[in-house]
Structure formats: C-alpha cells, structure tokens
mmCIF file of the N, C-alpha and C atoms, coordinates in Angstrom:
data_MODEL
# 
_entry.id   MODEL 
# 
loop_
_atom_site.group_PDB 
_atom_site.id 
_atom_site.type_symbol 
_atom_site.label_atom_id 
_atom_site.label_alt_id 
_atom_site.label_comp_id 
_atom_site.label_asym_id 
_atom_site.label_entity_id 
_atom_site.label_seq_id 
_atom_site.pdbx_PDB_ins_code 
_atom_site.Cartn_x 
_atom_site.Cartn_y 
_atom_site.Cartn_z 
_atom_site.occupancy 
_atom_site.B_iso_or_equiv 
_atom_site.pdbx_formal_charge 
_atom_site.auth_seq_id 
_atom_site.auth_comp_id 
_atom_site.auth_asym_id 
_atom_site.auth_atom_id 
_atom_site.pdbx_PDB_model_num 
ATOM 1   N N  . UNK A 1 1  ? 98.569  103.573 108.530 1.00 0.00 ? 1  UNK A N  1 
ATOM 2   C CA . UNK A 1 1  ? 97.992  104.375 107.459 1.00 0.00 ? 1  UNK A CA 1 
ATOM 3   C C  . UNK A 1 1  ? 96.667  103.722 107.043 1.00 0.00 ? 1  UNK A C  1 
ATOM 4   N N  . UNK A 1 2  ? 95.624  104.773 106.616 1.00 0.00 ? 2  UNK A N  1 
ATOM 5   C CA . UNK A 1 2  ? 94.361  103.618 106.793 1.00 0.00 ? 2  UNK A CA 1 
ATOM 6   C C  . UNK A 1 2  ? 94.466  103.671 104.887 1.00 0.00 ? 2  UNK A C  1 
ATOM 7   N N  . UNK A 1 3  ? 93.430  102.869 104.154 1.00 0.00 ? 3  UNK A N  1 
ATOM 8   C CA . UNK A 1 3  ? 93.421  102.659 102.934 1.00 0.00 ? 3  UNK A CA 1 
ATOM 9   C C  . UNK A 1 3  ? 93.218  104.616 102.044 1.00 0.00 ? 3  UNK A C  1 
ATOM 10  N N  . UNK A 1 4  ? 91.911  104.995 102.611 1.00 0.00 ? 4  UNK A N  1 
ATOM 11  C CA . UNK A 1 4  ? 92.004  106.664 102.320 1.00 0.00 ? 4  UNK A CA 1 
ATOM 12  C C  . UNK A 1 4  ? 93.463  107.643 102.329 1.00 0.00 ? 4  UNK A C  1 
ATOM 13  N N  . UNK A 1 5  ? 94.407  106.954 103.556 1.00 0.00 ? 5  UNK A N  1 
ATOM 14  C CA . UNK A 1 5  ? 95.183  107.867 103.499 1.00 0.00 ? 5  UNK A CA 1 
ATOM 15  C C  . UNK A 1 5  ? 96.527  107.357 102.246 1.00 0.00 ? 5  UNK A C  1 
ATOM 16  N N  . UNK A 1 6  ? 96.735  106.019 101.955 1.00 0.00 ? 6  UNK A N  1 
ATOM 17  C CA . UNK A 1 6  ? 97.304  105.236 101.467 1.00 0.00 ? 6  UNK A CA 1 
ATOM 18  C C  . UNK A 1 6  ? 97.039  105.596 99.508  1.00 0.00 ? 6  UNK A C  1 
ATOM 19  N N  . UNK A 1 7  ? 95.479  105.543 99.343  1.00 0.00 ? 7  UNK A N  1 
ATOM 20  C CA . UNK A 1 7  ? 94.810  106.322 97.980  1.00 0.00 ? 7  UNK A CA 1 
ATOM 21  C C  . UNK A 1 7  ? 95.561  107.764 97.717  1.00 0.00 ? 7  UNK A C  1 
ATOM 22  N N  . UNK A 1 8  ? 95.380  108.684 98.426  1.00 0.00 ? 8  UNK A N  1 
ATOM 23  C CA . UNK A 1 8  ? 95.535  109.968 98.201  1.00 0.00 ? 8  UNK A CA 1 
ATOM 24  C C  . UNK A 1 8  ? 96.919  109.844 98.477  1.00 0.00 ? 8  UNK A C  1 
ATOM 25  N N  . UNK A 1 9  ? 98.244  108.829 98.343  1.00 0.00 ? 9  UNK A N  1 
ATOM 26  C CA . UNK A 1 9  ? 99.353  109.074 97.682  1.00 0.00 ? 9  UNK A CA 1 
ATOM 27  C C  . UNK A 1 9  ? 99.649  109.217 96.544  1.00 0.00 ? 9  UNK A C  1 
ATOM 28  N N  . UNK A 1 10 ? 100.783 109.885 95.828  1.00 0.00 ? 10 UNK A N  1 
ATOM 29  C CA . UNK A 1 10 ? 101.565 109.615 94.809  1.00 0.00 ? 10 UNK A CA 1 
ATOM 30  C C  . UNK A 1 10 ? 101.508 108.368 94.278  1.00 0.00 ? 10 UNK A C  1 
ATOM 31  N N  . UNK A 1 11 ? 101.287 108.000 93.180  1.00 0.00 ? 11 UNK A N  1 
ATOM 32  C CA . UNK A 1 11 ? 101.647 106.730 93.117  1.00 0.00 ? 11 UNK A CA 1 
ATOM 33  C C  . UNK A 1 11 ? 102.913 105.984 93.522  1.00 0.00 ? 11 UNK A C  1 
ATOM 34  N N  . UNK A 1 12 ? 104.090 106.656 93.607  1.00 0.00 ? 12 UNK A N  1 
ATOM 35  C CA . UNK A 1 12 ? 105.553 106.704 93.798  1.00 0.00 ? 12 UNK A CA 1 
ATOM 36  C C  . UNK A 1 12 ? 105.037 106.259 94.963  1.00 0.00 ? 12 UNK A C  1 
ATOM 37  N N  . UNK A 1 13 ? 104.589 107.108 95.635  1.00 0.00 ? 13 UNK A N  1 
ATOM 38  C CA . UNK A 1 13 ? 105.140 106.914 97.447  1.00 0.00 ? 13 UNK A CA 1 
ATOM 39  C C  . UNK A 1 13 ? 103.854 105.310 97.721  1.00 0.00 ? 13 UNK A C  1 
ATOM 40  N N  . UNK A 1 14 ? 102.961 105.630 96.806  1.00 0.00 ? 14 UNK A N  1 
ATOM 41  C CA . UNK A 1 14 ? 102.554 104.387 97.389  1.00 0.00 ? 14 UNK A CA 1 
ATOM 42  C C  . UNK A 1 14 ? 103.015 103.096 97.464  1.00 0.00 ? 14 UNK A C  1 
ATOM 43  N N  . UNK A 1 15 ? 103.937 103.067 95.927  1.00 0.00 ? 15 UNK A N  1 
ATOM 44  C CA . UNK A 1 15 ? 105.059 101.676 95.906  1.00 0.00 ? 15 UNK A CA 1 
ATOM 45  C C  . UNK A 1 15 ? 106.019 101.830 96.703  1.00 0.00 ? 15 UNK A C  1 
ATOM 46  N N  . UNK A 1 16 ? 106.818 103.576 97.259  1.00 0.00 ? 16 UNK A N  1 
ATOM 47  C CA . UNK A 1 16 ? 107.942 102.941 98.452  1.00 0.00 ? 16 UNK A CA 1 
ATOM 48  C C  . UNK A 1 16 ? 106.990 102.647 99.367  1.00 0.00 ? 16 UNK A C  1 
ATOM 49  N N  . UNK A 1 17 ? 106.011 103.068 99.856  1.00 0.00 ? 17 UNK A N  1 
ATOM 50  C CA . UNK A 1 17 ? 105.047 102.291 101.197 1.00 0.00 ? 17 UNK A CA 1 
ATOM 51  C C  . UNK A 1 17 ? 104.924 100.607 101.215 1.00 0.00 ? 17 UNK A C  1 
ATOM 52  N N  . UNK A 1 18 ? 104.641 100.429 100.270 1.00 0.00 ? 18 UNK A N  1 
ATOM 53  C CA . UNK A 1 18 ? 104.516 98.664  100.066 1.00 0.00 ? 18 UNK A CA 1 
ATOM 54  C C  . UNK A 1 18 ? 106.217 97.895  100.086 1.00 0.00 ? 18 UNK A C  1 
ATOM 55  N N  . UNK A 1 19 ? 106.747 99.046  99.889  1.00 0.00 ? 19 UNK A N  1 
ATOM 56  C CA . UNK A 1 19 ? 108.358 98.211  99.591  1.00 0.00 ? 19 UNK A CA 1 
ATOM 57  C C  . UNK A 1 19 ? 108.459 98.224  101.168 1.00 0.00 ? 19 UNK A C  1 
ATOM 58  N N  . UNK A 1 20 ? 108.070 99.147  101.738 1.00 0.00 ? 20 UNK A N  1 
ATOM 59  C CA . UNK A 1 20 ? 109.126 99.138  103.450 1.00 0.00 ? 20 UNK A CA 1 
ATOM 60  C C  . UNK A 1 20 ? 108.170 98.652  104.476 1.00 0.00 ? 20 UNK A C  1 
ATOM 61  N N  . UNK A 1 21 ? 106.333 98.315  103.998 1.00 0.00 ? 21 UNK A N  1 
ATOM 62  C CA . UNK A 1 21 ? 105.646 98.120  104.965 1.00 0.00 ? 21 UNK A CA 1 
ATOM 63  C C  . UNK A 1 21 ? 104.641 96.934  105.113 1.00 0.00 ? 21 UNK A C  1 
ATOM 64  N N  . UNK A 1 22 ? 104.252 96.637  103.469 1.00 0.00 ? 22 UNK A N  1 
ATOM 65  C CA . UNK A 1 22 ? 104.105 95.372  102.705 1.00 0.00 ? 22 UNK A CA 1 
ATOM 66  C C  . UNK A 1 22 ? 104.433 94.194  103.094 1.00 0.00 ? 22 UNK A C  1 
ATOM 67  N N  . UNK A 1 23 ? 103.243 93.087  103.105 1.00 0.00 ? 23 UNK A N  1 
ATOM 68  C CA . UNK A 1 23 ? 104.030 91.805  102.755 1.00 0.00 ? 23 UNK A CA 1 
ATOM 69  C C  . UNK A 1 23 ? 103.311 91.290  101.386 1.00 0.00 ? 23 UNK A C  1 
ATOM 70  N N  . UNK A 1 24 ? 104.824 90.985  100.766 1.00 0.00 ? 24 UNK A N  1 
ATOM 71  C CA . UNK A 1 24 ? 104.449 90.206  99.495  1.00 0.00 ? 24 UNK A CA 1 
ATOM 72  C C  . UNK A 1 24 ? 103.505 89.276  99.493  1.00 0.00 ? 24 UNK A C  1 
ATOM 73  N N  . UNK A 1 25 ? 102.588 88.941  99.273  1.00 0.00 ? 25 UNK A N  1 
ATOM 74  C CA . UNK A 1 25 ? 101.492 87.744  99.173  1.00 0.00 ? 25 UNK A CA 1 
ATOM 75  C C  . UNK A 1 25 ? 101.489 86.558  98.164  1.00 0.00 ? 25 UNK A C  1 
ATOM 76  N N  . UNK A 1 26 ? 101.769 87.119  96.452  1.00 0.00 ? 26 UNK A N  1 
ATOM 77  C CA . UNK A 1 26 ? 101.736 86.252  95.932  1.00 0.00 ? 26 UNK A CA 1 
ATOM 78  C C  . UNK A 1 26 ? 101.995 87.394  94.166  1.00 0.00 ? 26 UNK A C  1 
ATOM 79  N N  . UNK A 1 27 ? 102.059 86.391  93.316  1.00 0.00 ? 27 UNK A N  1 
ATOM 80  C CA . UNK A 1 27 ? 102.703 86.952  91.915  1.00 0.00 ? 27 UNK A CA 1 
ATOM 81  C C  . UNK A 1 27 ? 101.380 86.107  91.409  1.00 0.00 ? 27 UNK A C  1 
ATOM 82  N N  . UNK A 1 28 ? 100.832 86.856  90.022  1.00 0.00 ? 28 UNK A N  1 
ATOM 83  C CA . UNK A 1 28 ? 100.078 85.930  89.293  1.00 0.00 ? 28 UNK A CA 1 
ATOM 84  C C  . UNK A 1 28 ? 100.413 86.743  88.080  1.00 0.00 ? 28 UNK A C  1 
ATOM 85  N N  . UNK A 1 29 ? 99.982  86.096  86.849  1.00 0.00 ? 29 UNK A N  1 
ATOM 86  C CA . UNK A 1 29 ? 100.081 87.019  85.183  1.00 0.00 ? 29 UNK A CA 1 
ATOM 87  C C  . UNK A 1 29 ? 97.948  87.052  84.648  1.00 0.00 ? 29 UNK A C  1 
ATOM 88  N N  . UNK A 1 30 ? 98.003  88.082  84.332  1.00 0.00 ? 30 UNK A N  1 
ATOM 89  C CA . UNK A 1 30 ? 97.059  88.375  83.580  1.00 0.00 ? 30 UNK A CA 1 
ATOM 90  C C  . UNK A 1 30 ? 96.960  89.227  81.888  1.00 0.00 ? 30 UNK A C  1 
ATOM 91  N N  . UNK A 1 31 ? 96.515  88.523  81.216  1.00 0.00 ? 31 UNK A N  1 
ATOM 92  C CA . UNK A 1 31 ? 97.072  88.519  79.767  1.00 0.00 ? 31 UNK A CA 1 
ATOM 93  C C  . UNK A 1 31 ? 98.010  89.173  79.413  1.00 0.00 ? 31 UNK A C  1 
ATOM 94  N N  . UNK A 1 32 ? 98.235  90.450  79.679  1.00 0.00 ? 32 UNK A N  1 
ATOM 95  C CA . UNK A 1 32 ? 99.601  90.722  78.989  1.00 0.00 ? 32 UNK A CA 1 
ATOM 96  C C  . UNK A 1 32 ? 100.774 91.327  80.526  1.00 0.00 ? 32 UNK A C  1 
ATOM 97  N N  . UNK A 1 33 ? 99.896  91.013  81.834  1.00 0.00 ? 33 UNK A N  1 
ATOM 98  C CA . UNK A 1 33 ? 100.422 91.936  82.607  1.00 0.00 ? 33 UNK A CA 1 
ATOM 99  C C  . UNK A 1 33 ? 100.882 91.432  83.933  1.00 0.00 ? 33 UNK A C  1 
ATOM 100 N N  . UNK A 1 34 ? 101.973 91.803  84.598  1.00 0.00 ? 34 UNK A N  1 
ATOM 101 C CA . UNK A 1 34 ? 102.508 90.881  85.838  1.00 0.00 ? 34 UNK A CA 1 
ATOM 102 C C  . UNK A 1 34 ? 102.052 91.759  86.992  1.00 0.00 ? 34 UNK A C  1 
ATOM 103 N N  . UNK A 1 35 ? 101.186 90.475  87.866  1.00 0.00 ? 35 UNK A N  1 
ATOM 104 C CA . UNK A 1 35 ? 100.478 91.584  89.034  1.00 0.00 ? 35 UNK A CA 1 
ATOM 105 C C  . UNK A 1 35 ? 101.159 90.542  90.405  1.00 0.00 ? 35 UNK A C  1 
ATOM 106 N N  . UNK A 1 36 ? 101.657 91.959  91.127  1.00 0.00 ? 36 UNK A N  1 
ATOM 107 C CA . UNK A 1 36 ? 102.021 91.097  92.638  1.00 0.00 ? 36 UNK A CA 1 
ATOM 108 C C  . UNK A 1 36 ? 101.056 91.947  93.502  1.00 0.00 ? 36 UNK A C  1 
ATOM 109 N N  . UNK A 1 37 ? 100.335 91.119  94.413  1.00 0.00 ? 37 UNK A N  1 
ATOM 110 C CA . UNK A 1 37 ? 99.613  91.330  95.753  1.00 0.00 ? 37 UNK A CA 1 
ATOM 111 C C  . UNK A 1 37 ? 100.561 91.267  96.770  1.00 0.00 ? 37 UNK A C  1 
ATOM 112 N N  . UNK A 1 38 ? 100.025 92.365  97.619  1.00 0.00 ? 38 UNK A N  1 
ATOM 113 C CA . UNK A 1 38 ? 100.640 93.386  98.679  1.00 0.00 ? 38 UNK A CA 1 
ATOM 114 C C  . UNK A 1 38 ? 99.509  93.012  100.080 1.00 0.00 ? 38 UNK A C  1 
ATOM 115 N N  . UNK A 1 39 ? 99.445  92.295  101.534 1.00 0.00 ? 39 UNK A N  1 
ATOM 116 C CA . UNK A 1 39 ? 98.564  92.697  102.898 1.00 0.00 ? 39 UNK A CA 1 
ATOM 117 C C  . UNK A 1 39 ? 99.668  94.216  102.795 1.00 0.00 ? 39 UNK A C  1 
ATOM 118 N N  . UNK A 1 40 ? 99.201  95.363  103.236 1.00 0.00 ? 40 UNK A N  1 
ATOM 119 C CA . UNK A 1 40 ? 99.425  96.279  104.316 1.00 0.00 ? 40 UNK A CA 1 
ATOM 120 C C  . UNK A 1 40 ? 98.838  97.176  105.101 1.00 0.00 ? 40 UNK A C  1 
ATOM 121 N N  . UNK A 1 41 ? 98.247  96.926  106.450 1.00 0.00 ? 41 UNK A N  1 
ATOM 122 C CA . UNK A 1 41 ? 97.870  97.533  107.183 1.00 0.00 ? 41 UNK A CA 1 
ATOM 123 C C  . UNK A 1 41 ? 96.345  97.676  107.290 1.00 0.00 ? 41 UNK A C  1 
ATOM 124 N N  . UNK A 1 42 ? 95.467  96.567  107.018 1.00 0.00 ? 42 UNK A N  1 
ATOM 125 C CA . UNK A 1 42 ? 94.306  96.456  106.974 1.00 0.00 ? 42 UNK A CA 1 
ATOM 126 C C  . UNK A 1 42 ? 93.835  96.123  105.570 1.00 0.00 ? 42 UNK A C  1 
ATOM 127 N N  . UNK A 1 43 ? 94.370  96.453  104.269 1.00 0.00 ? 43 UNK A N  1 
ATOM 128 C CA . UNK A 1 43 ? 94.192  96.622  103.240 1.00 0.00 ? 43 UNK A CA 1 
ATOM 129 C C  . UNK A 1 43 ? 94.625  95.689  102.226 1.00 0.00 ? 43 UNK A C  1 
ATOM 130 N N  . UNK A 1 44 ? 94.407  95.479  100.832 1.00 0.00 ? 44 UNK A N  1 
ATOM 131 C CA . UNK A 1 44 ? 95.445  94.755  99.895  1.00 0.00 ? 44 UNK A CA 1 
ATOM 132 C C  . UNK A 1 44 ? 95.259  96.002  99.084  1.00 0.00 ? 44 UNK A C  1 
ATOM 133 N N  . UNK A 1 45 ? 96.861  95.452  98.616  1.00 0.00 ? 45 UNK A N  1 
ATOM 134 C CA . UNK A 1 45 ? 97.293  96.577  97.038  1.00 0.00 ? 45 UNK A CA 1 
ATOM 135 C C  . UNK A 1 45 ? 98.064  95.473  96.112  1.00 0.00 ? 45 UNK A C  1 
ATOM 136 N N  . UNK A 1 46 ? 97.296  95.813  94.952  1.00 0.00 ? 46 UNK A N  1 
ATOM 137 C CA . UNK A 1 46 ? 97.964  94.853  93.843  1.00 0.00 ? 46 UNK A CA 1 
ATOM 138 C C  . UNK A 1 46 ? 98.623  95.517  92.883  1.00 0.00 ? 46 UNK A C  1 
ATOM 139 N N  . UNK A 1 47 ? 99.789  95.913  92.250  1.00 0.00 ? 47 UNK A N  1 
ATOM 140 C CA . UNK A 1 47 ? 100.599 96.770  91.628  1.00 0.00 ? 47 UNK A CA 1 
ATOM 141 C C  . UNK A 1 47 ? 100.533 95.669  90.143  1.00 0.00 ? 47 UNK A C  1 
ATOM 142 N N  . UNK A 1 48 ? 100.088 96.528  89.361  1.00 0.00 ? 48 UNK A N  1 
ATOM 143 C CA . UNK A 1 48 ? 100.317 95.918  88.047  1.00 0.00 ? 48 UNK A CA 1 
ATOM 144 C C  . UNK A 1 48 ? 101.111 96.394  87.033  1.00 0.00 ? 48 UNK A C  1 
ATOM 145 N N  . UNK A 1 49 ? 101.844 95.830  86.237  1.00 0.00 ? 49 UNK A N  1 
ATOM 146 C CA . UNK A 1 49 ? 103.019 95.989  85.253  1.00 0.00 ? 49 UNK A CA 1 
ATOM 147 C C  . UNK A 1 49 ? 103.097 95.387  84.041  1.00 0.00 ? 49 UNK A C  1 
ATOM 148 N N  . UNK A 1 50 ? 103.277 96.251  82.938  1.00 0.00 ? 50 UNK A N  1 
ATOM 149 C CA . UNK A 1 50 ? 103.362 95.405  81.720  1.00 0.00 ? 50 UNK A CA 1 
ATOM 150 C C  . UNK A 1 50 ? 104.733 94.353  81.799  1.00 0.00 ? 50 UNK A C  1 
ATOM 151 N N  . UNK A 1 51 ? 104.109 92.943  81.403  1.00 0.00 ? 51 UNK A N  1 
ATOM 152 C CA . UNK A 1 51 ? 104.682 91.729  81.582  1.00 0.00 ? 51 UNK A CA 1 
ATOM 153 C C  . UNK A 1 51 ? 106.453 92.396  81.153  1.00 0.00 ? 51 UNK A C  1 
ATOM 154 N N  . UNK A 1 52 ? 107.392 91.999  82.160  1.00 0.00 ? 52 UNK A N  1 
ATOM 155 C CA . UNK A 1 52 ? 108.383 91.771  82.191  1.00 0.00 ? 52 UNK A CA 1 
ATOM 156 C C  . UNK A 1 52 ? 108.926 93.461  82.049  1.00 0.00 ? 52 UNK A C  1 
ATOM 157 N N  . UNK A 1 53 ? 108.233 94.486  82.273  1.00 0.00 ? 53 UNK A N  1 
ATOM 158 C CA . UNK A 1 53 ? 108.733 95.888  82.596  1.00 0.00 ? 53 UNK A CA 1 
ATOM 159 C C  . UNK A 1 53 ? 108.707 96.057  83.767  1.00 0.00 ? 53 UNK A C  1 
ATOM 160 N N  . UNK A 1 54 ? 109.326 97.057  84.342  1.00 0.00 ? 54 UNK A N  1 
ATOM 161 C CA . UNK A 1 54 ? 109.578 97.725  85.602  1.00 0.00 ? 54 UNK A CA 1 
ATOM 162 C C  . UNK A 1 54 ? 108.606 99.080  86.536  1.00 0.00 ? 54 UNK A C  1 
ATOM 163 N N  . UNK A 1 55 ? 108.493 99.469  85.725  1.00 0.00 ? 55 UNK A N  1 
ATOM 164 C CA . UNK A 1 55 ? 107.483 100.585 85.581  1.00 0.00 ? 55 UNK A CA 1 
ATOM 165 C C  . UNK A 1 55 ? 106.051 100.109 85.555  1.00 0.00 ? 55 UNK A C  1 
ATOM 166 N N  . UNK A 1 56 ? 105.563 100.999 87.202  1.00 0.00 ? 56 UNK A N  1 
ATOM 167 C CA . UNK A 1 56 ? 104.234 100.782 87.597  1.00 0.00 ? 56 UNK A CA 1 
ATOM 168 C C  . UNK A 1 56 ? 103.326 101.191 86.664  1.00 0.00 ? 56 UNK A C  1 
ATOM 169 N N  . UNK A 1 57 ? 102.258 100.587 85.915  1.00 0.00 ? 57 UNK A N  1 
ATOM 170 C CA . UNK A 1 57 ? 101.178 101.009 85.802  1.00 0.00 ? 57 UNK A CA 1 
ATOM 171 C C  . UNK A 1 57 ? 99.995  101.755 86.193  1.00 0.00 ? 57 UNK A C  1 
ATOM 172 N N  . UNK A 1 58 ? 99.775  101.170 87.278  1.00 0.00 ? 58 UNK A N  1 
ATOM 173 C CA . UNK A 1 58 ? 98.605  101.185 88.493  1.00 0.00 ? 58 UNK A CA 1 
ATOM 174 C C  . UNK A 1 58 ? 98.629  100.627 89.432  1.00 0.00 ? 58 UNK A C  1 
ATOM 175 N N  . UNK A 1 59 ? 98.259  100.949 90.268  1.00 0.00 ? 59 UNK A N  1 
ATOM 176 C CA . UNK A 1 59 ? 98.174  100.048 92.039  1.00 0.00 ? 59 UNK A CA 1 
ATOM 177 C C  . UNK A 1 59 ? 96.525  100.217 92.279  1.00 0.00 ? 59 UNK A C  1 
ATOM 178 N N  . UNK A 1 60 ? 95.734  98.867  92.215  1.00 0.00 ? 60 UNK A N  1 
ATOM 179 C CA . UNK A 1 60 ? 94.875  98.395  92.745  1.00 0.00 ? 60 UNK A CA 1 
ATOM 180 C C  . UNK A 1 60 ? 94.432  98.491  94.174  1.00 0.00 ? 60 UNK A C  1 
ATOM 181 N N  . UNK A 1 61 ? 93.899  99.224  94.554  1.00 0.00 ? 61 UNK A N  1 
ATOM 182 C CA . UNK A 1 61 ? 94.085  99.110  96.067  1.00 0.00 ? 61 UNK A CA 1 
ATOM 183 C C  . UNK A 1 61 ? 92.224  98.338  96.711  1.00 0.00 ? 61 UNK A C  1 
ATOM 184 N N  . UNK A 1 62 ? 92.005  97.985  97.565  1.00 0.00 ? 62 UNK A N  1 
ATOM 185 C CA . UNK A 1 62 ? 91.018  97.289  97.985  1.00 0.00 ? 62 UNK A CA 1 
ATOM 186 C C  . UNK A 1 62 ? 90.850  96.214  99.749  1.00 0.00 ? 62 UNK A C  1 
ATOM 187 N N  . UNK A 1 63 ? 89.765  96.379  99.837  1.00 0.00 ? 63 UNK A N  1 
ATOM 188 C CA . UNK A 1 63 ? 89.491  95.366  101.414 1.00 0.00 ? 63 UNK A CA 1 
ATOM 189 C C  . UNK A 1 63 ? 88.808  94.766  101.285 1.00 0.00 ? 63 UNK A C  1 
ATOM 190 N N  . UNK A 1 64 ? 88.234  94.401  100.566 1.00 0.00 ? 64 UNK A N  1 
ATOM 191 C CA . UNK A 1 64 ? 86.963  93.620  100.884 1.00 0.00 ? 64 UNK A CA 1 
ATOM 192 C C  . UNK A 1 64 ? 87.878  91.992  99.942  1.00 0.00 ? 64 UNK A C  1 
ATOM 193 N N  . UNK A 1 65 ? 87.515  90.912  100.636 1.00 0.00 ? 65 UNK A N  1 
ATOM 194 C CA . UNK A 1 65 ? 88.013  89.488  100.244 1.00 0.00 ? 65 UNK A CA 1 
ATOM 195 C C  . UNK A 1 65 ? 88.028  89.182  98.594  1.00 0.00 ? 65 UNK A C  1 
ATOM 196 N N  . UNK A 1 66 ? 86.777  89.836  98.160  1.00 0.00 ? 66 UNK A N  1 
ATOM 197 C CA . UNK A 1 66 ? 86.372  89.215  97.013  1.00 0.00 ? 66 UNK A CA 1 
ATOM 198 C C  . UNK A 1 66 ? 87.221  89.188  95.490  1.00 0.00 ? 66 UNK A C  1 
ATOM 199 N N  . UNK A 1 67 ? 88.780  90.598  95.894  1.00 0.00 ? 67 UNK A N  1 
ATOM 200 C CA . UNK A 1 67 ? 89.444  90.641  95.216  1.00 0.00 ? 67 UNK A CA 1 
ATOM 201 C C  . UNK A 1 67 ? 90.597  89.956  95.431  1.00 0.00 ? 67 UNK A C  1 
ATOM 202 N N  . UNK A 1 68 ? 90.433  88.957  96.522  1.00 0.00 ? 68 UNK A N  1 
ATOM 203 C CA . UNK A 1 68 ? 91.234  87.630  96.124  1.00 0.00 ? 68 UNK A CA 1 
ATOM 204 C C  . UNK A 1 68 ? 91.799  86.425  95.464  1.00 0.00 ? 68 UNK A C  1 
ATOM 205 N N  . UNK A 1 69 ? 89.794  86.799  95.352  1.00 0.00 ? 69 UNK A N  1 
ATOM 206 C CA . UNK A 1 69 ? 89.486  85.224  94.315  1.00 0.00 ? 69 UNK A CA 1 
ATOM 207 C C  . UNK A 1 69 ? 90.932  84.446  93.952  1.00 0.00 ? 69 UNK A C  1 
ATOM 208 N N  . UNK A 1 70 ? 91.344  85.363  92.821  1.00 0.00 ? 70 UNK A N  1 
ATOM 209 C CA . UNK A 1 70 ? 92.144  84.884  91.614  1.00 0.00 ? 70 UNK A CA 1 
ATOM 210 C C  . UNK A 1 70 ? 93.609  84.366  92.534  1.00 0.00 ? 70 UNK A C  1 
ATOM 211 N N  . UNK A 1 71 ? 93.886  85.028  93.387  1.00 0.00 ? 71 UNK A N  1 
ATOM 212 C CA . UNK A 1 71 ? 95.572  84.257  94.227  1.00 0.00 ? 71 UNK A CA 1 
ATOM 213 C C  . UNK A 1 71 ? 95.231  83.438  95.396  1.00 0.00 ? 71 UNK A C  1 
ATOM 214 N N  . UNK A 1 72 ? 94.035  82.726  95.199  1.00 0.00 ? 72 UNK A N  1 
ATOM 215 C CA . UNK A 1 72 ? 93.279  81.949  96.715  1.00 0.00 ? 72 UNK A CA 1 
ATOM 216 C C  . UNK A 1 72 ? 94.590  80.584  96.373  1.00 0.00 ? 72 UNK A C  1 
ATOM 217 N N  . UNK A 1 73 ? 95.285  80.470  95.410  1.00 0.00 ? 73 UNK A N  1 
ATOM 218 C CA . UNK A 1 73 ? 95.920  78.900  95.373  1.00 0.00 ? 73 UNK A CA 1 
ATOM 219 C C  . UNK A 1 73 ? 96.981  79.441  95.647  1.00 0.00 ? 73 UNK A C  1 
ATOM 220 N N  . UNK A 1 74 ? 97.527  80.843  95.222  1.00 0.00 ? 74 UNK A N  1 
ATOM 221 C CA . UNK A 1 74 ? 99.279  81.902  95.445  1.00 0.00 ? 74 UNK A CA 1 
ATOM 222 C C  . UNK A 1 74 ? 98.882  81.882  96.388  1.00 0.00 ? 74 UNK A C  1 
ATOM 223 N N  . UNK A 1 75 ? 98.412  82.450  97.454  1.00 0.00 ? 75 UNK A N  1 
ATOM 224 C CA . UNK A 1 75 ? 98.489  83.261  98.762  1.00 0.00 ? 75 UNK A CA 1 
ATOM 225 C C  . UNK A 1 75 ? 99.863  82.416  99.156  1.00 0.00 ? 75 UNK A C  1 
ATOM 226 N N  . UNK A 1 76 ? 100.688 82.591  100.227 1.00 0.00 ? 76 UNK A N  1 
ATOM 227 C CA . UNK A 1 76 ? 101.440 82.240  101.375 1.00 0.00 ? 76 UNK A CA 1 
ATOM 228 C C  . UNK A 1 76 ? 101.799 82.887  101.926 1.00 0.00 ? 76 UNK A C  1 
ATOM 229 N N  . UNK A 1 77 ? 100.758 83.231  103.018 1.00 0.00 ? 77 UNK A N  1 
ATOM 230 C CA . UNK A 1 77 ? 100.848 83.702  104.970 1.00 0.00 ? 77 UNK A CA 1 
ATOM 231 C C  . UNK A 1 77 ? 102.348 84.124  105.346 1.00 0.00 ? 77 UNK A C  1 
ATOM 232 N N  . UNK A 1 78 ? 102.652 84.921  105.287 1.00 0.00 ? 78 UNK A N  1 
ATOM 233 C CA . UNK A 1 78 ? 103.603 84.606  106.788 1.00 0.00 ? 78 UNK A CA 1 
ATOM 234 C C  . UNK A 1 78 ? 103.342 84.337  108.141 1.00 0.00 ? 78 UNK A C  1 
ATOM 235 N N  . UNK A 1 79 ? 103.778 83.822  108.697 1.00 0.00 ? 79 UNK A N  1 
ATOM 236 C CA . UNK A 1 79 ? 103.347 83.331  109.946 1.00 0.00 ? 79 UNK A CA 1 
ATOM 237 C C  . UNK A 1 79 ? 102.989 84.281  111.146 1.00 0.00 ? 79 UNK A C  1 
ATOM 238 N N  . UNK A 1 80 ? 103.407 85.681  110.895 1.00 0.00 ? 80 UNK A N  1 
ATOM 239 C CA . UNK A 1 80 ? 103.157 86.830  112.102 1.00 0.00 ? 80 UNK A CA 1 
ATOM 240 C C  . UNK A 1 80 ? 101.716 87.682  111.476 1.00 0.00 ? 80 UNK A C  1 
ATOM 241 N N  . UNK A 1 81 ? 101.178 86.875  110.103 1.00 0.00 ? 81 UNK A N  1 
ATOM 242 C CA . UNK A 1 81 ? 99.787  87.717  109.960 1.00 0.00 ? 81 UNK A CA 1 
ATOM 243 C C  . UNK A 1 81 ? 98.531  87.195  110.078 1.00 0.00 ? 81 UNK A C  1 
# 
C-alpha cells in the first residue's frame, strides 16, 4: 500500500492496517499525549492518544526522516528491516 493509498483510509482501517502490517518502533509521551511510531511499507505512522485512553485521536502519517528526530534514542530495529 503506498502512503496516498494508506491517507485516503478510514481512520479505523488505518489502525487495523498498522495492527496486522506494522512494526512497532517505539512509544514516547508528549505533554498530555501517548504517541507510538509505526515502519509500514515505505512509510512511518505515528498514532496519537490522549495519555492513558484508548481511543485514536489522529494518525500522523509521513516519509521523510526528519519526523524522527524525537524517537532517534526509542527506535529498536527489528532485525528483518
């Protein structure tokens, strides 16, 4: 799925996409809000949540490195990426 086709989901379907196709990357908190980073399929998606709720907010989606910055010390690779 390229990032365009991945955008023009549901938000729903874009979190089951990351649940079944996703690799977890890393967890960080930003002031009031718990964000986990997503590699899938060329792309990152960062799903953000008010701290300690369940319910998606928004999904961040992006390619370019520079929205790494902040999990450059979280990251951990799996070894097949």
């Amino acid at each position: 799925m390229t990032i365009t086709d991945f955008k023009a989901l549901h938000q729903r379907r874009q979190a089951e996409h990351l649940a079944r196709h996703g690799h977890r990357l890393a967890e960080r908190q930003e002031d009031s809000f718990d964000l986990t980073l997503f590699a899938v399929e060329g792309f990152y998606a960062e799903i953000w949540r008010s701290r300690g709720e369940e319910q998606i907010l928004f999904i961040h989606v992006f390619q370019t490195p520079n929205g790494l910055s902040d999990y450059l010390k979280l990251v951990r690779l799996p070894g097949n990426l």
